[in-house]
C-alpha positions as CSV (number, residue, x, y, z in Angstrom):
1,X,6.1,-36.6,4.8
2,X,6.3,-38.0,1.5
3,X,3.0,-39.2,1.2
4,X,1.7,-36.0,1.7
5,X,3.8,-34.0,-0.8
6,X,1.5,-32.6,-3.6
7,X,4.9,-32.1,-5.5
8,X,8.5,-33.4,-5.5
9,X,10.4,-30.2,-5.6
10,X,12.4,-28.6,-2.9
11,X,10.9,-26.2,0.0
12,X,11.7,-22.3,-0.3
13,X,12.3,-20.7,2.4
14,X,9.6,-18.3,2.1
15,X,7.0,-21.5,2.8
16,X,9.5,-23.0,5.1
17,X,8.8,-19.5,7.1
18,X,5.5,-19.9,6.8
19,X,5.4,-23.6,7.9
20,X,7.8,-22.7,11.3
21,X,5.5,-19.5,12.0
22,X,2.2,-21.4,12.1
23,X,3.9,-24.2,14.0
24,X,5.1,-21.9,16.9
25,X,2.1,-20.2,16.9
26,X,0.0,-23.1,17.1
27,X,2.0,-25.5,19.2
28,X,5.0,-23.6,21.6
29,X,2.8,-20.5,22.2
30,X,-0.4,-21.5,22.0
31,X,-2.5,-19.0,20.9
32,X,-5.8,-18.6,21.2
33,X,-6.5,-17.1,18.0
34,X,-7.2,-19.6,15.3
35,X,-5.3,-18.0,12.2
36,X,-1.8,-17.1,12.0
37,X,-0.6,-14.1,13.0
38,X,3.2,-12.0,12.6
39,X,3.7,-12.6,16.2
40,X,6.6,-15.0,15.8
41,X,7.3,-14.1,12.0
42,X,10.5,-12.8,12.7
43,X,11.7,-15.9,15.5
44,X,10.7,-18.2,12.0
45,X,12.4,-16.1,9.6
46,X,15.5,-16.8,11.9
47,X,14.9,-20.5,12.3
48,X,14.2,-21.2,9.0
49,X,17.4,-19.7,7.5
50,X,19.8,-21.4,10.4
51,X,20.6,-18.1,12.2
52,X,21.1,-18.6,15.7
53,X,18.8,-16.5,17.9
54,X,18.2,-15.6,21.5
55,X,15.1,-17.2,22.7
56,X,15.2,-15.7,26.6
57,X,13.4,-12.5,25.9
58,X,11.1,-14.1,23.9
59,X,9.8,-16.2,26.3
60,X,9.4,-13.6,29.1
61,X,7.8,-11.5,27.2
62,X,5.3,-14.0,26.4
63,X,5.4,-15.0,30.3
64,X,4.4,-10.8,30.8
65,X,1.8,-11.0,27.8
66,X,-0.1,-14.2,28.9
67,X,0.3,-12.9,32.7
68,X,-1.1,-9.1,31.4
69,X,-3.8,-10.8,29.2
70,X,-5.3,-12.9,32.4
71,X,-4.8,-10.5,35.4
72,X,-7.4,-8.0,33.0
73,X,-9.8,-10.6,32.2
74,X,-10.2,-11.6,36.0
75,X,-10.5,-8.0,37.2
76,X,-13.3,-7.5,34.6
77,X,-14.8,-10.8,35.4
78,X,-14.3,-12.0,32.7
79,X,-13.4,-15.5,31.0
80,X,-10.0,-16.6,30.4
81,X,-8.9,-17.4,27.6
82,X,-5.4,-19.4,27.4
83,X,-5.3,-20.9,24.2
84,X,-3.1,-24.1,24.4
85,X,-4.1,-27.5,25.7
């Protein structure tokens, strides 16, 4: 990590946000979009400042979403799209 530092000074935690929101987006949810989104802004803020949050909702309501976003592209014939690996 400190290779890769363009400068020695300490993280805020508006880009430590930022960091943790791209990160979940990109690697626990796995969305198919490309860019970051304010999906899991709020789950970051919480993360990043040490508050302790409840993650079970969270995850079933991404189990609903996904499950929603698939059953409507096979009933329109359409391609699924997953996102992840």
């Amino acid at each position: 990590m400190d290779q890769h530092m363009k400068m020695k000074c300490p993280v805020g935690k508006k880009e430590h946000t930022a960091f943790l929101n791209l990160w979940l987006e990109h690697f626990i949810f796995c969305s198919p979009s490309l860019a970051p989104t304010k999906n899991y802004l709020s789950l970051a803020y919480h993360l990043a400042h040490g508050n302790r949050t409840s993650l079970g909702k969270l995850f079933l309501g991404e189990t609903y979403r996904c499950l929603h976003l698939m059953t409507t592209s096979l009933l329109s014939q359409r391609k699924l799209r997953t996102g992840g690996p």
